[in-house]
MARZA-273841 format. One record per residue (C-alpha): residue in one letter; x, y, z; residue number from 1. Coordinates in steps of 0.02 Angstrom, whole numbers. Layout:
 res     xx     yy     zz   n
   A      X      Y      Z NUM
...
This chain:
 res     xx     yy     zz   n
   X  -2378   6354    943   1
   X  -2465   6255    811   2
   X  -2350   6328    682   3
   X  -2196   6244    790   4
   X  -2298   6067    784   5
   X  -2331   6085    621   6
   X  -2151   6129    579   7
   X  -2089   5999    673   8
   X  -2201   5866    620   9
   X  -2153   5909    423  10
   X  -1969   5898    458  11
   X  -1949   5727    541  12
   X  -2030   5690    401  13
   X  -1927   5753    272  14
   X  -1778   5681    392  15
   X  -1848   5512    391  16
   X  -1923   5484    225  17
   X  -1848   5334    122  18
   X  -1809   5449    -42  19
   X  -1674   5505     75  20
   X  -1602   5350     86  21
   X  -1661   5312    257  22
   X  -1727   5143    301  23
   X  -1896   5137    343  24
   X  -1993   4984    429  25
   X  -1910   4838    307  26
   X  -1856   4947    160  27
   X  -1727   5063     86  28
   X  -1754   5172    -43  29
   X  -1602   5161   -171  30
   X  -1678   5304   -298  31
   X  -1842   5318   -369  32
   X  -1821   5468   -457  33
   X  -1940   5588   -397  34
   X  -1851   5734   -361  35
   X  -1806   5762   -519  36
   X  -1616   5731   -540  37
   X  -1515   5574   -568  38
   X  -1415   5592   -385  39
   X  -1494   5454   -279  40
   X  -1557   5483    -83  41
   X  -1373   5452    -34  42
   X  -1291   5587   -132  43
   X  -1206   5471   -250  44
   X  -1195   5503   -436  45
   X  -1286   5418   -553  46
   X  -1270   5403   -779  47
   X  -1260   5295   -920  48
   X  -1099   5211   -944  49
   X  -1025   5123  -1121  50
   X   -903   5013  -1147  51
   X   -823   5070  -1278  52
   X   -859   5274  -1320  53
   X   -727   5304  -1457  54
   X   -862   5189  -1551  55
   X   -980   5278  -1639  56
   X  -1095   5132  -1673  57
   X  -1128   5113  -1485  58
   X  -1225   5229  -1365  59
   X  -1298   5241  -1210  60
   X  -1398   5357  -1141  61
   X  -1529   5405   -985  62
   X  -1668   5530   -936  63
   X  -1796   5568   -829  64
   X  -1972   5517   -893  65
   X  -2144   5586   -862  66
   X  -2233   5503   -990  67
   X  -2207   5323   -969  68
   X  -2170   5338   -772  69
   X  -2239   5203   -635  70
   X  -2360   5283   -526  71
   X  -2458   5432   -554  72
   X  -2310   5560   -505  73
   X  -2147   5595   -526  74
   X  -2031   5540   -634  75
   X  -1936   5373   -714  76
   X  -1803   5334   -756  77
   X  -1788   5311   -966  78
   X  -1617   5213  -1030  79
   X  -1592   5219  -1225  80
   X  -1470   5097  -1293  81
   X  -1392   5066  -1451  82
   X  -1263   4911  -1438  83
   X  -1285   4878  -1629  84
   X  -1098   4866  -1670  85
   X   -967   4773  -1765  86
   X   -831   4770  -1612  87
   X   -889   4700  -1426  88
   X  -1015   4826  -1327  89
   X  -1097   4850  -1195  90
   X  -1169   4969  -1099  91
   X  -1309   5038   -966  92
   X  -1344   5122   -796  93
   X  -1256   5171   -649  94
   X  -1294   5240   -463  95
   X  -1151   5261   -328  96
   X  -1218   5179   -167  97
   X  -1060   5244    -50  98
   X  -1033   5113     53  99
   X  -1194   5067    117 100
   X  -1213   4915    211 101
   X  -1363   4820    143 102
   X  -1338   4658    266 103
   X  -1506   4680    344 104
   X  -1588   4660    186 105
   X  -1649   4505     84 106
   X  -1731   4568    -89 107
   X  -1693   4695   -209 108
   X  -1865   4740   -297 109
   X  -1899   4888   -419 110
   X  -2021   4897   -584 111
   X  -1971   4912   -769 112
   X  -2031   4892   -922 113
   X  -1982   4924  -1112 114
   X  -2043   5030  -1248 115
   X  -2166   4956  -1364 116
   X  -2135   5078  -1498 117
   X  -1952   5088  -1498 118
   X  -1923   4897  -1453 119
   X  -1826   4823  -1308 120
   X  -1743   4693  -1251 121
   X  -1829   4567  -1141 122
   X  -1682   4535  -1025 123
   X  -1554   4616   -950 124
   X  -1420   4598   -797 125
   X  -1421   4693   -638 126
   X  -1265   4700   -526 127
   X  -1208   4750   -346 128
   X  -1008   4792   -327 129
   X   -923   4790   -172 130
   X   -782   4911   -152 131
   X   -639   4743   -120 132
   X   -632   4551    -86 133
   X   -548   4481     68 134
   X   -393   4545      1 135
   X   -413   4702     -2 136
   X   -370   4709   -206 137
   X   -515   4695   -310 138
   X   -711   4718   -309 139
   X   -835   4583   -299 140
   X   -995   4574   -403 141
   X  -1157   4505   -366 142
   X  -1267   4496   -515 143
   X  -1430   4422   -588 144
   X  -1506   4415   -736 145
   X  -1684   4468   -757 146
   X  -1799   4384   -876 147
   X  -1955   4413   -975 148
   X  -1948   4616   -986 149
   X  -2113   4658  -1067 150
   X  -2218   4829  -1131 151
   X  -2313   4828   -970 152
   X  -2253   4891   -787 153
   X  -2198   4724   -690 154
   X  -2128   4725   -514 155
   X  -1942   4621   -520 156
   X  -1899   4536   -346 157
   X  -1726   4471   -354 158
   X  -1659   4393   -172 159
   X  -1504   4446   -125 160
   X  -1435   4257   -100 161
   X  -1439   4220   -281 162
   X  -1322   4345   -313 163
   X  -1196   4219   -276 164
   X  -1025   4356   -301 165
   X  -1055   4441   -121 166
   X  -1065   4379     23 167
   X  -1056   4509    138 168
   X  -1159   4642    108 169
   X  -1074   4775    182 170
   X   -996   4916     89 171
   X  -1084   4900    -62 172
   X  -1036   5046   -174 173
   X  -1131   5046   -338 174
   X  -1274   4961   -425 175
   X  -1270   4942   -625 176
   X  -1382   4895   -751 177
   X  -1284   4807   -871 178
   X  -1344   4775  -1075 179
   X  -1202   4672  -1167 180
   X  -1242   4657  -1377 181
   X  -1215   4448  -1326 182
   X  -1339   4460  -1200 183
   X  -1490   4578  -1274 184
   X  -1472   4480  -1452 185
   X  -1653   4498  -1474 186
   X  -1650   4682  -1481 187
   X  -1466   4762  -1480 188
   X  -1577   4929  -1513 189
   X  -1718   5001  -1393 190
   X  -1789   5080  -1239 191
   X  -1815   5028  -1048 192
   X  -1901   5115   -915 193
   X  -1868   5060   -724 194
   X  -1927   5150   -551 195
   X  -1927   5109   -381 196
   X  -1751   5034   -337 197
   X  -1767   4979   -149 198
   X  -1709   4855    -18 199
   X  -1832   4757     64 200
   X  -1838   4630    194 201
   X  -1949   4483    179 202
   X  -1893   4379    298 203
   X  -1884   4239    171 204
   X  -1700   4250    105 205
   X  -1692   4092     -3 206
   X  -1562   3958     -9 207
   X  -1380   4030    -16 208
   X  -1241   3966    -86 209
   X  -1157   3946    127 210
   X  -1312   3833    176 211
   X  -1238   3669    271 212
   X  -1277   3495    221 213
   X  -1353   3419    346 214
   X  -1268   3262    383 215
   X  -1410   3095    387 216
   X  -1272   2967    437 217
   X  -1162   2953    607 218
   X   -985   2868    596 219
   X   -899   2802    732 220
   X   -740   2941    702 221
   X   -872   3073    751 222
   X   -889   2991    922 223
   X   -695   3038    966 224
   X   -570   3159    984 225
   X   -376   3169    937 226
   X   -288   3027    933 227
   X   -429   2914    936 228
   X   -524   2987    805 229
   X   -380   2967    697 230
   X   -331   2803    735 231
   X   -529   2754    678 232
   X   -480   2837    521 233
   X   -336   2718    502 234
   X   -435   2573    521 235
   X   -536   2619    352 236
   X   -373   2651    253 237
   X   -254   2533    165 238
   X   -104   2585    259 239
   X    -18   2729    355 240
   X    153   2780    362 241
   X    257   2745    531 242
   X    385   2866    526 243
   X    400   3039    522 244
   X    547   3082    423 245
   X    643   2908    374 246
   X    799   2871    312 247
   X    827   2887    145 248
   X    989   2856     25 249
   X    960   2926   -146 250
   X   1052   2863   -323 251
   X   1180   2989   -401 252
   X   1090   2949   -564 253
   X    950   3064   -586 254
   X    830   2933   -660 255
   X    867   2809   -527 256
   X    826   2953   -414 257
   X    671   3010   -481 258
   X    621   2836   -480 259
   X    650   2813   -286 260
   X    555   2982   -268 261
   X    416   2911   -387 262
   X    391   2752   -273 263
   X    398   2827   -115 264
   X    271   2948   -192 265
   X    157   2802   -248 266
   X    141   2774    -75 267
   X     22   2899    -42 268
   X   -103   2807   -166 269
   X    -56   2655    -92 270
   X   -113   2676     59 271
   X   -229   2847     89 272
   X   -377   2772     32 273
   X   -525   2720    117 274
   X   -537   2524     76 275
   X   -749   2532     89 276
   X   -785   2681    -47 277
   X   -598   2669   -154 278
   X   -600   2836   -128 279
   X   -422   2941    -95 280
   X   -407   3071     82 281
   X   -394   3226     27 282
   X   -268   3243    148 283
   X   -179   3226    303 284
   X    -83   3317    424 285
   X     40   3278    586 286
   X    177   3385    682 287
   X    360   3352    666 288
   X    353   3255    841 289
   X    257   3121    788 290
   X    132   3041    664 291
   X     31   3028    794 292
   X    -37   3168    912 293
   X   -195   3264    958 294
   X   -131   3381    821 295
   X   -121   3241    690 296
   X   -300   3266    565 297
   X   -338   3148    441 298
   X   -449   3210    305 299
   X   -587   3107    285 300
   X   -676   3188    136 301
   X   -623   3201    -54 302
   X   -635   3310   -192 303
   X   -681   3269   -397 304
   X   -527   3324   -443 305
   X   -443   3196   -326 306
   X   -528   3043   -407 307
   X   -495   3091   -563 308
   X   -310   3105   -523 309
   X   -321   2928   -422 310
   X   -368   2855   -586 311
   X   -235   2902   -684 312
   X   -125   2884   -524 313
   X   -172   2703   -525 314
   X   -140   2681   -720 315
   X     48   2785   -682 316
   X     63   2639   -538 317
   X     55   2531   -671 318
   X    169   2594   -782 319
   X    304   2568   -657 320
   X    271   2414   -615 321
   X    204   2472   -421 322
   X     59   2404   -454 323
   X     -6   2260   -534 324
   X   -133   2237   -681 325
   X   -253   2139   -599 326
   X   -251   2252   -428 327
   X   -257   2407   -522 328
   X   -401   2317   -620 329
   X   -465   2296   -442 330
   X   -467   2477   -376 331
   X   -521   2561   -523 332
   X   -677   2459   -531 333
   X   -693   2504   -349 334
   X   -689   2688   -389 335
   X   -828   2676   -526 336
   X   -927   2569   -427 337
   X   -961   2733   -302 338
   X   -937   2844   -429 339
   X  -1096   2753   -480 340
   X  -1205   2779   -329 341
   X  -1148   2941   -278 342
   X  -1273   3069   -248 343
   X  -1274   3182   -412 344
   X  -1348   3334   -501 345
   X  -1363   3347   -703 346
   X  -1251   3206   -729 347
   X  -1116   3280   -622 348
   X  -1045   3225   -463 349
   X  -1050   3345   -305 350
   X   -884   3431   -276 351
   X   -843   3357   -125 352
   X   -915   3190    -21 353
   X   -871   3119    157 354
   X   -738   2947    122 355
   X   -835   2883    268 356
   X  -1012   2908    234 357
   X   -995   2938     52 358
   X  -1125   3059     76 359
   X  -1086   3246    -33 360
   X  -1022   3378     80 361
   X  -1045   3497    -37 362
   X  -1191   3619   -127 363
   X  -1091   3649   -286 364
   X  -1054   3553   -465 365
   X   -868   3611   -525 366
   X   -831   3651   -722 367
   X   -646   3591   -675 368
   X   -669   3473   -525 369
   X   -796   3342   -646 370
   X   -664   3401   -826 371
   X   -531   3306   -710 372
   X   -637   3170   -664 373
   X   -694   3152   -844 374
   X   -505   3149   -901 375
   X   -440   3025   -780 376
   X   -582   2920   -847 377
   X   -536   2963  -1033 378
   X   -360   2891   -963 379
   X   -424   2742   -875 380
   X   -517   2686  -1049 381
   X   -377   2698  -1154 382
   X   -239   2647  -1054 383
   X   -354   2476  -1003 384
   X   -483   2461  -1148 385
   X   -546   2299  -1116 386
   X   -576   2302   -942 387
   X   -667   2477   -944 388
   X   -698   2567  -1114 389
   X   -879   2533  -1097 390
   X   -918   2586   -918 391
   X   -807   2730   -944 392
   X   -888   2808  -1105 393
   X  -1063   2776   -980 394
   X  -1015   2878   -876 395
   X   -923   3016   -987 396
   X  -1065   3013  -1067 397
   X  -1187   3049   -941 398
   X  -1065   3231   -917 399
   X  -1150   3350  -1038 400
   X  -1033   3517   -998 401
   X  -1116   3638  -1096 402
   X  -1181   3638   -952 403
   X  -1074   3763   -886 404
   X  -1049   3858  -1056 405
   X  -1118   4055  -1045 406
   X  -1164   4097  -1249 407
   X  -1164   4273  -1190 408
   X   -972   4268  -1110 409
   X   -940   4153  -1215 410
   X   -815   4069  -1050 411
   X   -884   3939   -936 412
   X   -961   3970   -772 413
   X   -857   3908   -612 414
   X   -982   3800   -572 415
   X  -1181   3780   -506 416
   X  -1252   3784   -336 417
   X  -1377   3663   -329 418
   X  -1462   3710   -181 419
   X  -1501   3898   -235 420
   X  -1521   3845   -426 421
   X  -1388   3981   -477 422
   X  -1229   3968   -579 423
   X  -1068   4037   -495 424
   X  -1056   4217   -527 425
   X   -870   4210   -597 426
   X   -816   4129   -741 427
   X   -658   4073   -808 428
   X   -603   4182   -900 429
   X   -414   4202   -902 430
   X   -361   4067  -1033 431
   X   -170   4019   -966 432
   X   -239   3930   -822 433
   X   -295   3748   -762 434
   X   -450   3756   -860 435
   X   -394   3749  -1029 436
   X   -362   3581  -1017 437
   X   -570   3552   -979 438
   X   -613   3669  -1113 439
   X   -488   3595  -1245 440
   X   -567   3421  -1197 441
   X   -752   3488  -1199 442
   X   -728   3560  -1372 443
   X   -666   3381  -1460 444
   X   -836   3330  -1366 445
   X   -921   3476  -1461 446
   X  -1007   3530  -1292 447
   X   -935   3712  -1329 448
   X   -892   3786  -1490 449
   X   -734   3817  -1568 450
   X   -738   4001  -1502 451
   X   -719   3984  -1315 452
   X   -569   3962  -1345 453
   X   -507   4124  -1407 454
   X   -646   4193  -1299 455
   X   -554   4151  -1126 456
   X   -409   4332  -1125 457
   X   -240   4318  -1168 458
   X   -218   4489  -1080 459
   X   -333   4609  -1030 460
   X   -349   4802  -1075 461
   X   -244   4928  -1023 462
   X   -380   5024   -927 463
   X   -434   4868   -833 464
   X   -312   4938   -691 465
   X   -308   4801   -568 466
   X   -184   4691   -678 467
   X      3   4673   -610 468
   X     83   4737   -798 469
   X     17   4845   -940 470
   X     -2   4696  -1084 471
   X    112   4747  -1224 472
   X     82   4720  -1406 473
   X    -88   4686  -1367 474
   X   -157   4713  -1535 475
   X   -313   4587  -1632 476
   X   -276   4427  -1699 477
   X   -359   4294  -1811 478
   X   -337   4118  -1776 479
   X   -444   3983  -1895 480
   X   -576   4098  -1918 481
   X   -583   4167  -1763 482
   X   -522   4359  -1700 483
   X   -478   4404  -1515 484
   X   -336   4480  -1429 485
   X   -171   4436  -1381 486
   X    -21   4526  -1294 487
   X     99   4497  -1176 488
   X    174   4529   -992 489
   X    377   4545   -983 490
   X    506   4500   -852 491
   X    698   4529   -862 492
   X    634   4562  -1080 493
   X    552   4374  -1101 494
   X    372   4397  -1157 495
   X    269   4279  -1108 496
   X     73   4276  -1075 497
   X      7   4284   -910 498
   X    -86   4165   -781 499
   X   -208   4214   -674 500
   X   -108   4233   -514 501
   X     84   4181   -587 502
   X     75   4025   -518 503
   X    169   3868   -591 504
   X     11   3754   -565 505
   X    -81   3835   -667 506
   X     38   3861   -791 507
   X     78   3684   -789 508
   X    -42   3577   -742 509
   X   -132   3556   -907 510
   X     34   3482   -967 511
   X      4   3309   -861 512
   X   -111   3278  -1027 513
   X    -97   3372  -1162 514
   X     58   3390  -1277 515
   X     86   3579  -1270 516
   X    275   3548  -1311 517
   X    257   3468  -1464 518
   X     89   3551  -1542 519
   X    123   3709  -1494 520
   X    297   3756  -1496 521
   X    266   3931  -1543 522
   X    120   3961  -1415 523
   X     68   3863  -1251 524
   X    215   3754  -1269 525
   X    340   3903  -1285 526
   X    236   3992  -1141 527
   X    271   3840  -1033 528
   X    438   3841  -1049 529
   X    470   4033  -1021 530
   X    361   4048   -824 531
   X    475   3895   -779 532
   X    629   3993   -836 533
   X    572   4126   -763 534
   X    517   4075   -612 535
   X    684   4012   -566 536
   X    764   4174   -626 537
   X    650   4262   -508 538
   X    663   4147   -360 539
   X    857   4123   -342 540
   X    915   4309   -409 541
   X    755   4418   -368 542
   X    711   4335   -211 543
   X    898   4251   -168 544
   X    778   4085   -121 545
   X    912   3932   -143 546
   X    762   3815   -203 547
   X    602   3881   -334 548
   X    427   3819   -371 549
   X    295   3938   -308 550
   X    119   3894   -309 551
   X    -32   3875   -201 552
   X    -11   3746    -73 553
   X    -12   3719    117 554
   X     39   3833    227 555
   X    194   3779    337 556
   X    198   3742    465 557
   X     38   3641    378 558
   X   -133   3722    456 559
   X   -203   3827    335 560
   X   -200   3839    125 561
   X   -127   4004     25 562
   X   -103   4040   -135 563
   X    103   4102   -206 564
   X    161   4131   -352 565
   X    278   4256   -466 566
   X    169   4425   -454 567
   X    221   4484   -579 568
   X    188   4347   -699 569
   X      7   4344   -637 570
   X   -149   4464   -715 571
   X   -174   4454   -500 572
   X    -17   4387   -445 573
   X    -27   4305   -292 574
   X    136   4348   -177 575
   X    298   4252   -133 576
   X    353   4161      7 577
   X    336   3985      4 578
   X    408   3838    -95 579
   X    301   3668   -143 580
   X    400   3528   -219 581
   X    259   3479   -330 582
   X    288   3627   -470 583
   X    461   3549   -480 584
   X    400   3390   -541 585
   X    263   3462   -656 586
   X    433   3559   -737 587
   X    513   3415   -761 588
   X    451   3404   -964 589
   X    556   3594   -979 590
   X    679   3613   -875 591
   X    739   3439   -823 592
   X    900   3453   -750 593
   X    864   3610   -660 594
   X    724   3507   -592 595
   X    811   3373   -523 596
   X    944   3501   -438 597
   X    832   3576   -348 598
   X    737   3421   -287 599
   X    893   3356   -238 600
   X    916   3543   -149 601
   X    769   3538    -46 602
   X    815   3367     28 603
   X    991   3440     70 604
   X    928   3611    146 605
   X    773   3567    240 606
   X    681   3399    315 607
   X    555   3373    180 608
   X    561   3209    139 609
   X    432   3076    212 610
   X    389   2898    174 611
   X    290   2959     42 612
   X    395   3073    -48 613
   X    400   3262    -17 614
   X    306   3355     97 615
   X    199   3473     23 616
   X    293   3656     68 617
   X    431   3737    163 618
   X    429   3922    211 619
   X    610   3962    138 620
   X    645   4102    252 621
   X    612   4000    423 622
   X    641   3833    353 623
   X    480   3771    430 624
   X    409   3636    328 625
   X    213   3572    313 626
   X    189   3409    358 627
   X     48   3391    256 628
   X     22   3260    104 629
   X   -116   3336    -12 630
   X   -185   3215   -132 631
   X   -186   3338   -271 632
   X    -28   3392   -260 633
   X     52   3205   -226 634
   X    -66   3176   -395 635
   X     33   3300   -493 636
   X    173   3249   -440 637
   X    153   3056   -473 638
   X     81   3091   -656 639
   X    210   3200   -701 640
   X    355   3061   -630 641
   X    259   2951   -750 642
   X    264   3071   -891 643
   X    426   3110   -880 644
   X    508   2914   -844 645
   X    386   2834   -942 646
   X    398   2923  -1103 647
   X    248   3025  -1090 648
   X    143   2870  -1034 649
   X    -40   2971   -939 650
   X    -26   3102  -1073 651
   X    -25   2986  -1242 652
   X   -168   2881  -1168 653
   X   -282   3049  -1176 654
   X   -206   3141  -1309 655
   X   -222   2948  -1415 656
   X   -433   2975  -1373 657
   X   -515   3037  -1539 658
   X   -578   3201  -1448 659
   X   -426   3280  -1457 660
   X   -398   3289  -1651 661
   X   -535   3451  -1673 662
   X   -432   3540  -1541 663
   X   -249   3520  -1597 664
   X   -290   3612  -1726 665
   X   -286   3776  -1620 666
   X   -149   3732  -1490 667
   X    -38   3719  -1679 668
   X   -109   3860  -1762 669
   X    -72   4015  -1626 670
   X     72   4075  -1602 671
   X     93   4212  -1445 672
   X    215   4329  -1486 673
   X    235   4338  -1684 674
């Protein structure tokens, strides 16, 4: 029977052995190779991939290697690239993991090396992909880029929690070396070697980018519940409102009205800020029975982009006369006083802190969050030069945001996590959204060049298949200098070039300070004007909605946060379904009496009107409305009021700051659909 044993012995070992893709102990074998084909343990495919193959200067290419392999047998795996090309590539290696759930692992480790004689790049990017997001609609990527590649075998230990893209590590379904002719500028030509791809667990995952911050501080609203927590809350602020929904009377003329709505709105930044820090709620929220409940939650904690939009919500108070000089003097100076003390990284403020505490709530510095705080300040200096040009250029100073700025994407990260010493994964990259506006200001501070802007996508390619329309006319353009491609998306024949999920804040919001209209009537200006036509068109023939103005807001009835929009309009349109009264406002600049009509219409159809202006969404189909006041939202809706009454008032004092003249140039120079 020793034959049997024998037998028997030799297959649980072939059954259990990691180059089968079995995990064994702490480790799983992804492929290393030694069986003589590119198919890994799991059965998935493996090959070189290339961006662009019609492209004859560009090639990619693998084999197995006995001659430069890791180890004393078997094989490696050899990757030949040649990215040396006038148009974009990029290229490298791929190996189909098939869903494999990698949760129980903490490190992905393998060897490489390059080729001494053929020359090789010294870095290069790895990446995970997960089949699809949350959503359901798109795959995530978790990437890292190695460093310091030399002609020598080296062991590469990446954890898994700086791949900041994933999360969950389940259903992972391909792992890709990646080579880009931006990133591998020291040698676009060459040879790497790697072996050895496993999972390992070390027990020692790192920071990640969902570590809490431990809070140092107790406040007295952490000692109660409900109604008494809030009412502690409403000790610290200025005010509170004491109604519900009050009785209002509105002017037949529609600047009288918008003037009403514009002081009831001022309200908010009045009153919803904490009188210790200066600092605005990001927001609060109370059922239609009453304001307050053991369902009524006041947000004590704020966000960068908030502040910024107090400032120049303060300056708009002005403006109207809501406020006076010496107050507003007052609660700026306030703000910059713990804008000054606040806990930062790199010159940057945290993205979020506790009103209460003022202690940072938050792991992450935000590309858009501090270009918001930055312009309110940029706003605050000009409109009130005396009082604050010289504290404000300290601090804009001390916000370097090439920072953010990737050479080899050319786009800006979303942000840093401080904690786990890794940028975000994504970047922005879709150029009609809220972040122009921070990279239009951060090029007139020359802390990007002149190319990120035409490096952020008009469209994207045909074959990237995930976007809502085929881009038409999407053919190469030169702008000052600088060649990239445009296109367009279509609805009802009206081209017009897309946002990232069709929304009208991002569309819009840019417009609170710079003068799209007027610089760029034959681009961004013209854009602008077309997703507010169309978004009408769509919402009151497509969707037979009797009010429009889709965008992400609160949930009604007002516990959650969504994102809506026109799909259609979006490169990942975000769906229908709700209406938020702050789009309305921002389209006040292009489409004003259609504006004001359906302001007027919301008040008629549902109950959305509250001492401090509108609510901040009703679900059209149910009528149920969010009793929610978001300080963002109430932001973009005071500065636009402003803007609109006040001749343009928040977006001349930033467009009037020298750092816009280099940019102007390209909002005046492209045109979208010549």
């Amino acid at each position: 029977m020793s034959w049997l044993k024998s037998f028997l012995i030799f297959f649980l070992a072939f059954l259990f052995s990691p180059q089968f893709g079995r995990s064994e102990g702490s480790s799983l074998l992804i492929h290393n190779f030694d069986q003589g084909e590119l198919s890994n343990p799991f059965g998935g495919g493996s090959g070189a991939w290339i961006l662009n193959p019609d492209d004859g200067n560009q090639s990619c290419n693998v084999s197995l290697d006995t001659e430069m392999r890791h180890g004393e047998r078997g094989f490696s795996l050899k990757l030949d690239y040649d990215l040396d090309s006038p148009v974009q590539a990029q290229g490298g290696f791929w190996t189909q993991l098939l869903g494999q759930d990698l949760s129980s692992y903490d490190h992905l480790q393998f060897f490489v090396r390059g080729d001494p004689q053929a020359g090789f790049s010294h870095r290069f990017r790895i990446e995970f992909k997960k089949s699809k997001n949350e959503r359901g609609v798109e795959k995530l990527v978790g990437s890292f880029t190695v460093e310091g590649v030399s002609g020598s075998w080296q062991e590469v230990s990446i954890p898994l929690s700086k791949m900041t893209g994933i999360l969950d590590w389940k259903d992972i379904e391909e792992l890709v070396i990646v080579l880009k002719d931006r990133l591998n500028t020291d040698a676009k030509k060459g040879t790497l070697y790697f072996d050895d791809f496993r999972l390992v667990t070390t027990g020692d995952r790192g920071p990640g980018i969902s570590d809490p911050i431990p809070k140092t501080i107790e406040k007295a609203s952490d000692k109660v519940e409900g109604v008494e927590r809030a009412k502690v809350l409403i000790n610290r602020l200025y005010g509170f409102p004491k109604e519900v929904l009050p009785k209002r009377s509105f002017s037949e003329d529609d600047n009288a009205f918008l003037r009403q709505v514009a002081q009831d709105t001022w309200g908010y930044f009045r009153d919803m800020v904490d009188e210790e820090s200066g600092l605005p709620l990001d927001n609060f929220f109370f059922p239609k029975e009453a304001l307050l409940s053991s369902k009524t939650f006041i947000g004590d904690y704020t966000n960068v982009t908030n502040v910024g939009l107090y400032l120049m919500c303060v300056v708009a108070g002005m403006d109207f006369g809501f406020i006076q000089k010496e107050k507003a003097v007052q609660r700026i100076s306030k703000v910059l006083d713990t804008v000054e003390r606040l806990e930062s990284y790199h010159g940057f403020l945290y993205n979020y802190y506790d009103t209460t505490t003022q202690e940072r709530t938050s792991n992450f510095v935000s590309y858009v969050d501090e270009g918001w705080l930055t312009i309110g300040m940029i706003v605050v200096k000009n409109a009130l030069p005396n009082e604050f040009k010289e504290r404000c250029e300290n601090l804009i100073g001390q916000r370097n945001f090439s920072f953010f700025y990737d050479p080899v994407e050319g786009q800006m990260f979303h942000g840093f996590y401080t904690n786990a010493g890794v940028y975000a994964e994504y970047h922005y990259g879709a150029f009609y959204t809220e972040p122009r506006a921070i990279s239009f200001m951060t090029i007139g501070r020359g802390q990007a060049p002149d190319e990120h802007w035409f490096m952020m996508a008009r469209t994207f390619p045909e074959s990237y298949t995930w976007q809502t329309q085929v881009p038409q006319n999407r053919v190469k353009k030169e702008v000052l200098g600088h060649s990239f491609y445009g296109g367009y998306y279509t609805y009802r024949d009206i081209p017009l070039v897309p946002s990232w999920g069709g929304s009208l804040f991002e569309a819009l919001m840019p417009t609170m300070v710079i003068d799209e209209k007027n610089l760029a009537p034959q681009g961004l200006g013209l854009n602008d004007e077309r997703h507010v036509e169309c978004h009408i068109l769509y919402a009151k023939e497509d969707l037979k909605y009797p009010v429009w103005g889709m965008s992400p807001c609160s949930i009604p009835p007002g516990d959650g946060y969504s994102e809506y929009g026109m799909p259609n309009l979006g490169l990942k349109g975000y769906g229908p379904g709700v209406v938020t009264p702050h789009v309305t406002f921002l389209s006040l600049e292009f489409a004003p009496q259609k504006a004001v009509e359906n302001l007027r219409k919301m008040i008629e159809l549902y109950p959305i009107y509250g001492e401090y202006g509108f609510y901040d969404a009703v679900d059209v189909k149910t009528g149920t409305v969010s009793y929610k006041y978001l300080c963002l939202d109430q932001a973009m809706s005071f500065i636009a009021l402003d803007n609109a009454l006040n001749e343009g008032a928040i977006r001349k004092r930033f467009m009037a700051d020298p750092l816009t003249e280099k940019p102007k140039k390209f909002l005046k120079e492209e045109k979208f659909f010549d």
